[in-house]
MIKE-323832 format. One record per residue (C-alpha): x, y, z negated; residue in one letter. Coordinates in Angstrom, 3 decimals. Layout:
N
X=X | Y=Y | Z=Z | r=a
...
END
This chain:
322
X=40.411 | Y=138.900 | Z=-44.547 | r=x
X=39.778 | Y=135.131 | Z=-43.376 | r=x
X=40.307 | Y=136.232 | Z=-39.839 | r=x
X=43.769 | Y=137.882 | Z=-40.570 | r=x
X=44.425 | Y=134.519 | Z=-42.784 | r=x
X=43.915 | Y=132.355 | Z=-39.804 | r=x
X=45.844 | Y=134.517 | Z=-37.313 | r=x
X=48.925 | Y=134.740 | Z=-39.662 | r=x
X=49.040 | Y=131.176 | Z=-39.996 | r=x
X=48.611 | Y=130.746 | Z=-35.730 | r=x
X=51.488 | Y=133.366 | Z=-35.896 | r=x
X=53.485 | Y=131.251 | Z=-38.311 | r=x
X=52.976 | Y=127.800 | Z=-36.768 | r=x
X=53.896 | Y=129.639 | Z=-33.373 | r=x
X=57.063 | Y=130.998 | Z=-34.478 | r=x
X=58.217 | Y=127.838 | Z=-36.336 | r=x
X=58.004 | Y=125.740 | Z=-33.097 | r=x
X=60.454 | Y=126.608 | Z=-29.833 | r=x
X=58.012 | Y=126.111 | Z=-26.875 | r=x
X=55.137 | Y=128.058 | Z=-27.812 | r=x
X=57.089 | Y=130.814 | Z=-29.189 | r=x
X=58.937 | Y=131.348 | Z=-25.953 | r=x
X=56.080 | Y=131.095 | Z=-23.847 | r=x
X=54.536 | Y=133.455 | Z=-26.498 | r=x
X=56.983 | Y=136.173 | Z=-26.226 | r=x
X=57.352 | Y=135.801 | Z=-22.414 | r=x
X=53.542 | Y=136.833 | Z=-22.138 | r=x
X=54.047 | Y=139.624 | Z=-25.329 | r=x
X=56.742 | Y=141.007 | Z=-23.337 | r=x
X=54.612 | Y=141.407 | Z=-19.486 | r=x
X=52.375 | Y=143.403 | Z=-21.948 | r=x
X=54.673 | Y=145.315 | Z=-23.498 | r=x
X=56.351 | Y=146.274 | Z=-20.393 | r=x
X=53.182 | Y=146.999 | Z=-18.868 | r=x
X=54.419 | Y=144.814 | Z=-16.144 | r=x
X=50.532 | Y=144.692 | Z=-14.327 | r=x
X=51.317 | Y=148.181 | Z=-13.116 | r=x
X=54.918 | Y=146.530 | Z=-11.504 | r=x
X=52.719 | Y=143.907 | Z=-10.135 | r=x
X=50.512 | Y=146.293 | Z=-8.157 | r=x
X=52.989 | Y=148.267 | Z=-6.647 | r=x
X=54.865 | Y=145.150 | Z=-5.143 | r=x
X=51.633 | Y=143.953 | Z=-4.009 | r=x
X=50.843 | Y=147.115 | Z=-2.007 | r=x
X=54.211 | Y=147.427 | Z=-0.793 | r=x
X=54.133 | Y=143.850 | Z=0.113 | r=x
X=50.692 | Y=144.873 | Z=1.691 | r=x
X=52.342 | Y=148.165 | Z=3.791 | r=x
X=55.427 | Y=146.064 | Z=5.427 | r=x
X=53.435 | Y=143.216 | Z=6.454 | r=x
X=51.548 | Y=144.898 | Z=9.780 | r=x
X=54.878 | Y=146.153 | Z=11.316 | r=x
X=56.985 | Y=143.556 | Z=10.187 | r=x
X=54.642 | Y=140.607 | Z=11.896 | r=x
X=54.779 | Y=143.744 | Z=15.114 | r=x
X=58.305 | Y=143.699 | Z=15.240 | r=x
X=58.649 | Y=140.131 | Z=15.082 | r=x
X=56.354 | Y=139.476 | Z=17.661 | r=x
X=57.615 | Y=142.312 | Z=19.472 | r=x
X=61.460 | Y=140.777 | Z=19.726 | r=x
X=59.898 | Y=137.157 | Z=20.130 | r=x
X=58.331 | Y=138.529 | Z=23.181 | r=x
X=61.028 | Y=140.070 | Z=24.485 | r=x
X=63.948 | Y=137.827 | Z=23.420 | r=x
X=62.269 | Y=135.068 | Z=24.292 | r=x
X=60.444 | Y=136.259 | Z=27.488 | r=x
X=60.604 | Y=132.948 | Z=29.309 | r=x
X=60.275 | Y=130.627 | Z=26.753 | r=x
X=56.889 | Y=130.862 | Z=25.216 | r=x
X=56.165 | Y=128.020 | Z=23.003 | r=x
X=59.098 | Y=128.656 | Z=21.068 | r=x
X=57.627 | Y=132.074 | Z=20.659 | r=x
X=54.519 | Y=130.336 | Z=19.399 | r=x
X=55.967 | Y=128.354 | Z=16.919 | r=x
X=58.259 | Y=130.908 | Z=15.557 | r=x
X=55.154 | Y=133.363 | Z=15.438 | r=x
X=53.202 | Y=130.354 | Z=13.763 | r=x
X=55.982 | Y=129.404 | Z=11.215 | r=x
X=56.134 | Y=133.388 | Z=9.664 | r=x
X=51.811 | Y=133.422 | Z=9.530 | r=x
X=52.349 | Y=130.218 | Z=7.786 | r=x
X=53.719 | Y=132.335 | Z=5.022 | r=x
X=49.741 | Y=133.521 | Z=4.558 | r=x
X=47.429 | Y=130.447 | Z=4.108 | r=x
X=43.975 | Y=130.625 | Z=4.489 | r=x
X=44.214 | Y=134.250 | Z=6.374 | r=x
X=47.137 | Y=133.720 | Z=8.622 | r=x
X=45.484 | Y=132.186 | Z=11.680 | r=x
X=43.553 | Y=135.056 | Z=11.391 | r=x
X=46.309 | Y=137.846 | Z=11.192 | r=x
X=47.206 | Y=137.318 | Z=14.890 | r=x
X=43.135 | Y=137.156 | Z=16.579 | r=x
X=42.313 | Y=140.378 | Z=14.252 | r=x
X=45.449 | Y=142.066 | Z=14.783 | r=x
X=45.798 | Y=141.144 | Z=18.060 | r=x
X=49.407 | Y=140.434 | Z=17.498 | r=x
X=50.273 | Y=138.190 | Z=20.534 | r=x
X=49.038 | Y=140.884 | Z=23.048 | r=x
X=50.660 | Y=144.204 | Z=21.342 | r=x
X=53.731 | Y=142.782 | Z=20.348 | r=x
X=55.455 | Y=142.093 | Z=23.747 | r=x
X=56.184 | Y=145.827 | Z=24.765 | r=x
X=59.442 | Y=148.372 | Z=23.691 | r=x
X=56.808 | Y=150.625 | Z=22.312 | r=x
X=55.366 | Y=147.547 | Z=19.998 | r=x
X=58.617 | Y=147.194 | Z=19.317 | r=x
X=59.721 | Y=150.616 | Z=18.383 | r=x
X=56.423 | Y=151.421 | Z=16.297 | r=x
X=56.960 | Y=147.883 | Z=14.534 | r=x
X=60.349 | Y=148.318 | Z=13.134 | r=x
X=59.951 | Y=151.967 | Z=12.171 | r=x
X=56.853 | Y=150.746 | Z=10.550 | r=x
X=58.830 | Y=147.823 | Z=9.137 | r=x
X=61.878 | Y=150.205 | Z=7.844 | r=x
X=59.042 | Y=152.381 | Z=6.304 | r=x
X=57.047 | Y=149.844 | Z=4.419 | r=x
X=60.034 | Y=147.561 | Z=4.019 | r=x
X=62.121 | Y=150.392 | Z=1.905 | r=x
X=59.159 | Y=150.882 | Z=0.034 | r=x
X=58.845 | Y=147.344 | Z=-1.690 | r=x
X=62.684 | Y=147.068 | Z=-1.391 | r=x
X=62.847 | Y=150.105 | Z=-3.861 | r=x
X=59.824 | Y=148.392 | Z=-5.677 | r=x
X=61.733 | Y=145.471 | Z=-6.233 | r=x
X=64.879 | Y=147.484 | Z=-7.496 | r=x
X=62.610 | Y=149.115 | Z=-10.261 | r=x
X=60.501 | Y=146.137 | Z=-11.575 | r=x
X=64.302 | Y=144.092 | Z=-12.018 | r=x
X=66.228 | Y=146.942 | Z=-13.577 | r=x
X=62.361 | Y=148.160 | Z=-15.712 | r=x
X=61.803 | Y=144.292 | Z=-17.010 | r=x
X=65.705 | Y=143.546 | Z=-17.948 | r=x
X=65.245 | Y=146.881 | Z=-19.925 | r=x
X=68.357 | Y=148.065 | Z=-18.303 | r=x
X=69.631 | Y=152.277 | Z=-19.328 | r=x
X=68.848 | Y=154.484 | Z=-17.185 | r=x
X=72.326 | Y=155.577 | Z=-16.726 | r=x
X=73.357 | Y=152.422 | Z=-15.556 | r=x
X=70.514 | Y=152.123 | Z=-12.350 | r=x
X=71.533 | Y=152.363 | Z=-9.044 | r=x
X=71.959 | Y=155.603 | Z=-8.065 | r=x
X=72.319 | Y=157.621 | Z=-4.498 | r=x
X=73.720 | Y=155.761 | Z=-2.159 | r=x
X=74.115 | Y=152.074 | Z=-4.121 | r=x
X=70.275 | Y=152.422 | Z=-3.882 | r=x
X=69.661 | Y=153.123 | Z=-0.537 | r=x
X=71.904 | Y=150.350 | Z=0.407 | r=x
X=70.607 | Y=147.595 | Z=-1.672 | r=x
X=67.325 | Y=148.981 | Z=0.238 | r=x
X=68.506 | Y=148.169 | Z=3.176 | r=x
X=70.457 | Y=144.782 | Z=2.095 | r=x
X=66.713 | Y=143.542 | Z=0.759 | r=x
X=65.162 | Y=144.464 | Z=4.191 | r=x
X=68.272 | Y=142.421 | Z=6.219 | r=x
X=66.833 | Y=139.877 | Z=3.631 | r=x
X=63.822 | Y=139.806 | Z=4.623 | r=x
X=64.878 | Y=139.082 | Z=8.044 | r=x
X=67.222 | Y=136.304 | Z=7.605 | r=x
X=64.433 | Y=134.756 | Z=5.137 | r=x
X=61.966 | Y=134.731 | Z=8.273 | r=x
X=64.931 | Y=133.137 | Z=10.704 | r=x
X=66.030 | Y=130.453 | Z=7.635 | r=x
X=62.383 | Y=129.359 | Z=7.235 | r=x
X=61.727 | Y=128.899 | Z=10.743 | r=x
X=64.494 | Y=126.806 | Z=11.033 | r=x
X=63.431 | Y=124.500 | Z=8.129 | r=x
X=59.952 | Y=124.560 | Z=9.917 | r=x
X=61.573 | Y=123.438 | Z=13.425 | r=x
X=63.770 | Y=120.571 | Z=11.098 | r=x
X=60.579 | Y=119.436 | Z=9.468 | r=x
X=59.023 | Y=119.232 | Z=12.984 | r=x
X=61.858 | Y=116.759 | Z=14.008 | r=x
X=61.451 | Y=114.860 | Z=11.283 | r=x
X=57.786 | Y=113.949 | Z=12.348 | r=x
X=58.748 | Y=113.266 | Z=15.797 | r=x
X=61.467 | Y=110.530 | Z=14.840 | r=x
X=58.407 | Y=109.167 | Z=12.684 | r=x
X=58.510 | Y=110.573 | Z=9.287 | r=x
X=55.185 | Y=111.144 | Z=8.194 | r=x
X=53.140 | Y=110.962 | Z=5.123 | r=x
X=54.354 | Y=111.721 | Z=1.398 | r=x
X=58.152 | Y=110.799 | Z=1.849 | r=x
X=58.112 | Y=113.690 | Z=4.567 | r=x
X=56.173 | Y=116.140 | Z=2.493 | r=x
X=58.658 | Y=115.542 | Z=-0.564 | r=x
X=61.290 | Y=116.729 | Z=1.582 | r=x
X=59.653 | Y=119.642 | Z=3.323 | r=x
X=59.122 | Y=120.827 | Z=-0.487 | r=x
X=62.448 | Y=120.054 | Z=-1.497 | r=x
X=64.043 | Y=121.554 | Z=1.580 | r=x
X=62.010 | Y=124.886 | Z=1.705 | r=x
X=62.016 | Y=125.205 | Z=-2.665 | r=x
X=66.078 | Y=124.942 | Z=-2.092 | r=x
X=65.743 | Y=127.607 | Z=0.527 | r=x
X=63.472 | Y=129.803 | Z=-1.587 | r=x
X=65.675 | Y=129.427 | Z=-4.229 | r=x
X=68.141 | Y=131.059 | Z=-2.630 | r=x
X=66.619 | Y=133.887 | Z=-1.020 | r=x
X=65.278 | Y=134.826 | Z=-4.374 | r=x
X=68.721 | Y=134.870 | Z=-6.130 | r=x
X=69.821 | Y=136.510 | Z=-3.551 | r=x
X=67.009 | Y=139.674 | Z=-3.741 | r=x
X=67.170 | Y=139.376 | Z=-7.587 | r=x
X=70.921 | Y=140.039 | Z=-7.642 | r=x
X=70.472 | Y=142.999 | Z=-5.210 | r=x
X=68.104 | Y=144.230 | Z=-6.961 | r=x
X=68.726 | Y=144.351 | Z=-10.233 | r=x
X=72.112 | Y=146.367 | Z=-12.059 | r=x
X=75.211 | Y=145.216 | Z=-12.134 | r=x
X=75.232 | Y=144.760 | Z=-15.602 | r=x
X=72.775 | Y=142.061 | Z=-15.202 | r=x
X=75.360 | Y=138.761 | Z=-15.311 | r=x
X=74.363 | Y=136.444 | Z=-11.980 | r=x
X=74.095 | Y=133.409 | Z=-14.505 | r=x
X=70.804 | Y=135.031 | Z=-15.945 | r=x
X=69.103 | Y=135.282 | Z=-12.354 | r=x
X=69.358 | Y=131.735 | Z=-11.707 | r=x
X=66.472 | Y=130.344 | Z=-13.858 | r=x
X=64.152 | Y=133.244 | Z=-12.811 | r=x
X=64.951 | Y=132.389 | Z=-8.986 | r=x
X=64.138 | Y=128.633 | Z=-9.605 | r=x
X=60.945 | Y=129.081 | Z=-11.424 | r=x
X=60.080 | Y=131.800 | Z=-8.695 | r=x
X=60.448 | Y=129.590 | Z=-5.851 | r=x
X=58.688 | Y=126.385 | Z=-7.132 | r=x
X=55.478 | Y=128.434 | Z=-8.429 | r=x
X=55.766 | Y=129.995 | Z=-4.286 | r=x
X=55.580 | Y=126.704 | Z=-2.814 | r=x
X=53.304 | Y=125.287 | Z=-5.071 | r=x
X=51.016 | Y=127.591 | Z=-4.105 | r=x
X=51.750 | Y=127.640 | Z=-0.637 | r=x
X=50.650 | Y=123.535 | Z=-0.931 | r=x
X=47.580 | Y=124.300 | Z=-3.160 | r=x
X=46.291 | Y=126.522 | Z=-0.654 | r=x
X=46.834 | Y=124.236 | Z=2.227 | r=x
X=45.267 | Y=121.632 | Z=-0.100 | r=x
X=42.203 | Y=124.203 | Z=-0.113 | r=x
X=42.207 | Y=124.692 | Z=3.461 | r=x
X=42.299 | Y=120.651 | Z=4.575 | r=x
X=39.445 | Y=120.120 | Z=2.052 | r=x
X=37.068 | Y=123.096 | Z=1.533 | r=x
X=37.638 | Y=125.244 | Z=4.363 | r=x
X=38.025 | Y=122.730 | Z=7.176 | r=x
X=34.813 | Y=123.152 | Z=8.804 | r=x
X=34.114 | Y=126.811 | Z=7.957 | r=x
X=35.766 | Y=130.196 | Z=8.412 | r=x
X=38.127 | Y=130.846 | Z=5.721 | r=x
X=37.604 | Y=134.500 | Z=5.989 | r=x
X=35.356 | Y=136.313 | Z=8.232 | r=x
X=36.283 | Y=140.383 | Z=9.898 | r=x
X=39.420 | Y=141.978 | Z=9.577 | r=x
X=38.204 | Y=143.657 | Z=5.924 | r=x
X=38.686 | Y=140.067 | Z=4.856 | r=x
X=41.891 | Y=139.639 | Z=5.803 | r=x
X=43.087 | Y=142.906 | Z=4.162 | r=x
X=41.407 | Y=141.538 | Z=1.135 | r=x
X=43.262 | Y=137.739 | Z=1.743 | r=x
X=46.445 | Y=139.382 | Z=1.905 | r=x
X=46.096 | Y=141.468 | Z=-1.007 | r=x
X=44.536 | Y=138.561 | Z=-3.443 | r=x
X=47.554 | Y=136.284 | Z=-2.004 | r=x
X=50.556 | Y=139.218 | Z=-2.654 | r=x
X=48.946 | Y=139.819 | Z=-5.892 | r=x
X=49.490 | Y=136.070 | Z=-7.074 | r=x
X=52.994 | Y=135.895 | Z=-5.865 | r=x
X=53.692 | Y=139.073 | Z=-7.488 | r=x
X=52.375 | Y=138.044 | Z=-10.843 | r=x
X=54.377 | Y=134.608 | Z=-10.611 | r=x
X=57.582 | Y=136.391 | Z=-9.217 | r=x
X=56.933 | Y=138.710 | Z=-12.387 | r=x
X=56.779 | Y=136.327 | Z=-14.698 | r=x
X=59.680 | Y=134.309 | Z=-14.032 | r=x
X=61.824 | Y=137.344 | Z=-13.986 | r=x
X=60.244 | Y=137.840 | Z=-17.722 | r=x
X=61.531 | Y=133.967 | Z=-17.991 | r=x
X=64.958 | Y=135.156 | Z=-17.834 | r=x
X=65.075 | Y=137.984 | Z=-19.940 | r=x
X=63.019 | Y=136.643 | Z=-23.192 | r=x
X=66.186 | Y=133.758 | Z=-22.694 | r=x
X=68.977 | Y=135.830 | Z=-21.584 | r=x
X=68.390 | Y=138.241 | Z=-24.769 | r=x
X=67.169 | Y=135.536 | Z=-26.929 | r=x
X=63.852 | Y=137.316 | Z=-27.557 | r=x
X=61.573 | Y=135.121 | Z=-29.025 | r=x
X=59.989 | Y=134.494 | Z=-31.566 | r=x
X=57.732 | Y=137.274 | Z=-31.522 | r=x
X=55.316 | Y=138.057 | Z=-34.362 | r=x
X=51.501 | Y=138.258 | Z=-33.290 | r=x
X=51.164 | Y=140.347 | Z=-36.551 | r=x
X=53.137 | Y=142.991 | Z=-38.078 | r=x
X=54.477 | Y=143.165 | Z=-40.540 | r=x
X=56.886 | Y=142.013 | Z=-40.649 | r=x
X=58.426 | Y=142.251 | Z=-37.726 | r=x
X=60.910 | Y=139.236 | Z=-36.621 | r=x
X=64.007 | Y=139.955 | Z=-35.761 | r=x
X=63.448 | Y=139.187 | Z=-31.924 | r=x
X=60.775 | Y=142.407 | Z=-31.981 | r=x
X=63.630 | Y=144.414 | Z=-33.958 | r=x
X=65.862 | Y=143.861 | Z=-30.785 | r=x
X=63.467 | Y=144.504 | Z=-28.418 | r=x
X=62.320 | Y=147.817 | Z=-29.772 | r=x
X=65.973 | Y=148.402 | Z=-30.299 | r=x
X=66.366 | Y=147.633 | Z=-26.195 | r=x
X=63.543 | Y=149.866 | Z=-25.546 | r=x
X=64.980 | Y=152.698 | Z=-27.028 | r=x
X=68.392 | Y=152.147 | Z=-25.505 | r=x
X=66.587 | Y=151.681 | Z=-22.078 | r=x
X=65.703 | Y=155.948 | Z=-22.261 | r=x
X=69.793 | Y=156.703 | Z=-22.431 | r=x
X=70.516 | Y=158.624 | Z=-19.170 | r=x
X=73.788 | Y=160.134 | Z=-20.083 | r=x
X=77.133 | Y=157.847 | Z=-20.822 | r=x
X=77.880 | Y=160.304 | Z=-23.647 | r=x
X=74.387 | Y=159.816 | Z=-25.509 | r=x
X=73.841 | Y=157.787 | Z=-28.227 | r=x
X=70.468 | Y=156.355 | Z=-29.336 | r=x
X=70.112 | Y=154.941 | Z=-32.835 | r=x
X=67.271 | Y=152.673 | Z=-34.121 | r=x
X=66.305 | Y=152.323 | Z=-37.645 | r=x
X=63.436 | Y=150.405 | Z=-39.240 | r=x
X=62.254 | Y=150.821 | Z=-42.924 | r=x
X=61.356 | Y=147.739 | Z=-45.185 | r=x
END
């Protein structure tokens, strides 16, 4: 067929040249791990800790900080600056600022936070170990994964303190007169080196042991520019487009905000975790049509199979026929 002619030859020219094979197999391989489904459940996760979390935060603010309230303020505004568009609106809807400076706020916020927190923690643990197509046997098990749990929500918190503090550094940088593009350069370079190691630092938790450090790094690096590139897009958006309206109107528009926004950062974070495995395992070039398959799709289907082994004593063969 002239159709199948064409697409043979797109799959040929594709596989003959480096760049647009990997990025090829990179997007063959979110298919084939289904890795949408992984992207919802972080996103709803994401969704469920981000009530308490903001609670408790403004809850120990409030009380830590009891006579000191515009470093409350800018603490409270550096975290909701983690949620453009919507975050000025988190705190009015919510009413954040007036619930959060009580022991019960406090109390409700970080059981609420432990809840929802564990819940994307353990999400995180199963898209790493699912997408590096690592054997069942070898996943975290009781209590390895209740700790990394718990190391990924500690995480979270020092993330919140670390970014603050580049916020407050940036500040003093415009007050000794440092304005314009030089400054911005440096506020991205400063918070991308920060995110870049927050994100190694969750991806090694995360993910088995018998994932090698090394191959985390690229994934981590890619996952933190694509975060503050957005994060400048959408205060791009807001200075331009939405500076004279109401980005979103109601509290059912911020629940629909923050689910949009932890959607995208779940797809990039997703994707450049796919970055390091079609590179760590060399698994590209993949064929659009089979047959035949190349030998990258032999070793995937071959990593698939090996991925089901839940015993150390079991041994899963894979044969193809010509």
């Amino acid at each position: 067929m002239p159709s199948e002619k064409s697409i043979r030859a797109i799959d040929a020219w594709q596989q003959r040249h480096r760049f647009p094979a990997f990025v090829y197999a990179v997007i063959k391989k979110f298919g084939d791990d289904q890795a949408g489904n992984l992207v919802a459940l972080l996103t709803y996760f994401a969704f469920l800790a981000t009530f308490p979390l903001l609670l408790a935060l403004s809850a120990i603010l409030g009380l830590v900080l009891k006579g000191n309230p515009s470093l409350q303020a800018s603490i409270q505004s550096s975290a909701l600056a983690e949620f453009p568009i919507i975050g000025t609106q988190l705190s009015s809807q919510i009413g954040l600022s007036s619930l959060g400076h009580s022991v019960p706020a406090l109390i409700v916020g970080i059981v609420g936070a432990i809840l929802g927190g564990r819940g994307l923690a353990n999400a995180m643990q199963n898209t790493q170990n699912t997408l590096w197509i690592v054997p069942k046997v070898d996943w975290p098990g009781f209590p390895s994964n209740y700790l990394r749990s718990l190391a990924l929500l500690g995480l979270l918190g020092v993330g919140t303190v670390v970014t603050t503090a580049s916020a407050s550094l940036v500040g003093v940088g415009h007050l000794l007169g440092l304005n314009g593009i030089p400054m911005k350069a440096v506020a991205f370079a400063l918070s991308t080196a920060i995110g870049i190691g927050l994100f190694l630092a969750a991806f090694r938790i995360a993910a088995s042991k018998i994932v090698a450090t090394r191959d985390l790094i690229l994934g981590a690096i890619v996952s933190s520019v694509v975060w503050q590139i957005l994060l400048s897009l959408a205060g791009i958006i807001i200075s331009h487009d939405l500076k004279h309206a109401q980005a979103i109107a109601g509290f059912f528009g911020v629940v629909l905000g923050l689910l949009a926004w932890f959607g995208l950062q779940a797809t990039a974070v997703v994707y450049a975790i796919e970055v390091d495995v079609v590179r760590a395992h060399r698994l590209w070039p993949r064929s659009i049509v089979q047959p035949p398959l190349t030998s990258a799709d032999k070793k995937f289907l071959v990593l698939v199979a090996d991925a089901e082994k839940r015993r150390s004593e079991q041994k899963i063969t894979v044969e193809f026929t010509e």
